[in-house]
C-alpha positions in Angstrom: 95.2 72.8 91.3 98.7 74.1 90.6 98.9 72.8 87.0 95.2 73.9 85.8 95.7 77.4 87.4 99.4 77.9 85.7 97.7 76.7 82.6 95.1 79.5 82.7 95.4 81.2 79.0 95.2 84.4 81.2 98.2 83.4 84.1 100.7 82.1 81.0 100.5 85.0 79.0 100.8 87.4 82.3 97.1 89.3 81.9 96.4 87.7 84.9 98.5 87.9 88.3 97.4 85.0 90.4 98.6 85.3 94.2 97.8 82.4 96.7 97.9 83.4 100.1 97.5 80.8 102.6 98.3 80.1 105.9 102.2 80.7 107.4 102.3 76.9 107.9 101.3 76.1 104.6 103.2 78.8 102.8 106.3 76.5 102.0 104.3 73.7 100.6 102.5 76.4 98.4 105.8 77.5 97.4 106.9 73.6 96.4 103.2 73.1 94.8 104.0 76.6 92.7 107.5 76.4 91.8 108.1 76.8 88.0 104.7 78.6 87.7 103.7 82.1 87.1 101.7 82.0 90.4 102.8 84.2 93.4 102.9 82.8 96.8 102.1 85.5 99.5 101.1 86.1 103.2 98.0 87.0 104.9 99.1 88.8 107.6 102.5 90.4 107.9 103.8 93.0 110.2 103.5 96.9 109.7 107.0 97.4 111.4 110.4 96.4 111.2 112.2 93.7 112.9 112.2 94.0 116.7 110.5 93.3 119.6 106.8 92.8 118.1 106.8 89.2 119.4 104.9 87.4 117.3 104.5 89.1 114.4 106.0 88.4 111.3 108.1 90.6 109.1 108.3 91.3 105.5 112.0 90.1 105.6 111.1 86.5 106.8 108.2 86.0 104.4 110.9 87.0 101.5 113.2 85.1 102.7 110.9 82.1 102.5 110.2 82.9 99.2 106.9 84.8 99.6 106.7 87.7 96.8 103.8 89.6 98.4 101.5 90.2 101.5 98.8 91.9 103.0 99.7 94.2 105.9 96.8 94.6 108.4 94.6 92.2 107.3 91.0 93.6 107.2 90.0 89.9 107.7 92.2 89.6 111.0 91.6 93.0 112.7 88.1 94.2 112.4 87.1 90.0 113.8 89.6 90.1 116.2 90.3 93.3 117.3 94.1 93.5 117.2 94.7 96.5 115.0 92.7 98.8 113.1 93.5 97.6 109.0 96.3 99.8 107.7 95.3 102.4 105.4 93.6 101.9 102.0 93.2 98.0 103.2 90.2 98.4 104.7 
């Protein structure tokens, strides 16, 4: 899936900006399965405040230290289901 996705006319030339976002455990093998592509790896669900004492949530600073190069804070598809949080503005 890697290789026919980076070979998309549209992703090589850059008209197209492809982000996968998958789970947290399978962000580092998306990263590996990416690597040398114009593909960004991402996250679905990262935290709306800085590092501290929201256990369990997971900051913009880990994911980019993973390598992840963009998110989605508030996740529409994890709050409204679930109930946690309202989605963060203009994600909704």
């Amino acid at each position: 899936l890697a290789g026919r996705a980076a070979a998309h006319p549209g992703v090589r030339s850059g008209r197209i900006r492809l982000i996968v976002i998958p789970t947290y455990v399978q962000i580092p093998a998306a990263l590996q399965a990416f690597t040398a592509t114009p593909i960004v790896v991402g996250a679905q669900d990262v935290s709306e405040f800085p590092p501290g004492a929201y256990t369990g949530e997971v900051t913009a600073d880990e994911l980019a230290e993973l390598g992840c190069a963009d998110d989605a804070v508030g996740a529409p598809i994890r709050a409204t289901p679930v109930g946690t949080r309202p989605p963060a503005p203009g994600l909704a």
